[in-house]
N, C-alpha and C positions, 0 to 999 in steps of 0.2 A: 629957072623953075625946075629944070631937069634935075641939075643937081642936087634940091630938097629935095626933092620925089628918092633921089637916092638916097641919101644918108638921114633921113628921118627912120625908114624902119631898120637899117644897120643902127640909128641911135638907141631907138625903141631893146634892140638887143643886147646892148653894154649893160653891167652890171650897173646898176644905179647907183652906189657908191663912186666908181670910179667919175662919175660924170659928177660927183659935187653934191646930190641930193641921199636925202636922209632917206632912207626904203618905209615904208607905212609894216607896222608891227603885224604877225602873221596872224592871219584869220584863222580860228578854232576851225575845225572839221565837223564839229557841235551842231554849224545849220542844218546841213541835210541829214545827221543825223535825229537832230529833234524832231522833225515832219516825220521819221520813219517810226520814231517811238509815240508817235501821238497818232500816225493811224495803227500800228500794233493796238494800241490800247482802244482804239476804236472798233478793231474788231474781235477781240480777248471775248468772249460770253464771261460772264458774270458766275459765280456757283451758283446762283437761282436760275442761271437760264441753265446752266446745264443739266441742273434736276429735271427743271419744266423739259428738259428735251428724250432726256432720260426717259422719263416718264410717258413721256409722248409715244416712244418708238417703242417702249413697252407695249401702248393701247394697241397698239397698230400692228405691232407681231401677234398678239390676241383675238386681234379683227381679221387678220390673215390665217389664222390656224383654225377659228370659229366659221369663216365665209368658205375653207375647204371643206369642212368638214358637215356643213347646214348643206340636209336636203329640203329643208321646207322653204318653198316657192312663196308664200307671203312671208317670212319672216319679219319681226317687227322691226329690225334693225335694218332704219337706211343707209351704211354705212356698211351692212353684207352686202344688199345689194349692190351697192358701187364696187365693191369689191369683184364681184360675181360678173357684174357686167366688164370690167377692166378684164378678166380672164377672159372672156368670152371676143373682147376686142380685141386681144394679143393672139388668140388662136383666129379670126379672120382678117389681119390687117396683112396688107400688102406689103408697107415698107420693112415692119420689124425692127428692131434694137438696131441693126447694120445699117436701114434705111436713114435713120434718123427719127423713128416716131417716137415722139414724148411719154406716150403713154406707155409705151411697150418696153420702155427704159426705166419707168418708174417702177412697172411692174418686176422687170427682172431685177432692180436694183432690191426690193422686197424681199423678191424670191430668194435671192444670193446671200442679202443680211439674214434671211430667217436659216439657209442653211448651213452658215456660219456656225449658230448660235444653239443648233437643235439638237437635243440628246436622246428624242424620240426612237425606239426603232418603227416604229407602223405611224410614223406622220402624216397625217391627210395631206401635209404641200406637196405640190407637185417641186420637182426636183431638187426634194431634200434628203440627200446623201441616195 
């Protein structure tokens, strides 16, 4: 028994020709790379979503430069308010962007796209250029 135990996987390493059998034809490289083009394609947005997003972050650079720049306390727009109140949470939250707070990372993340983006010189956002 010893002796299989030995030259079974010394067998295992001989070139399969020399030992009398035919070798099985080489598998494509094709598998893993099909799973990789089927999730790429999975996650590709669409050109309508990319408008839809476009678009979006359009509203929302709009809703950021309208909620700096509203002083009116009722405004009718609930979507200053949340904005107003997201400010208002970043200036007294504990953790911050560094801590890990969610909010205070969405917020800066706003802040940074809007002053990427702004050719204003008297911008209402706060630290834009």
């Amino acid at each position: 028994m010893r002796c299989l135990r030995r030259l079974l996987p010394r067998c295992r390493l001989l070139p399969l020709r020399s030992r009398g059998v035919t070798p099985p034809p080489p598998q494509p490289a094709l598998q893993s790379t099909r799973y990789s083009q089927v999730d790429e394609t999975r996650t590709r947005l669409t050109q309508v979503e990319r408008d839809q997003r476009q678009v979006q972050l359009q509203r929302t650079m709009e809703l950021l430069k309208h909620a700096c720049s509203c002083q009116d306390s009722n405004c009718s727009s609930s979507s200053c308010r949340k904005v107003r109140a997201l400010f208002q949470h970043a200036v007294h939250c504990q953790l911050k962007v560094t801590g890990g707070c969610p909010h205070c990372k969405k917020m800066w993340c706003l802040l940074t796209l809007h002053a990427k983006s702004c050719v204003e010189p008297n911008c209402p956002v706060p630290r834009c250029k």
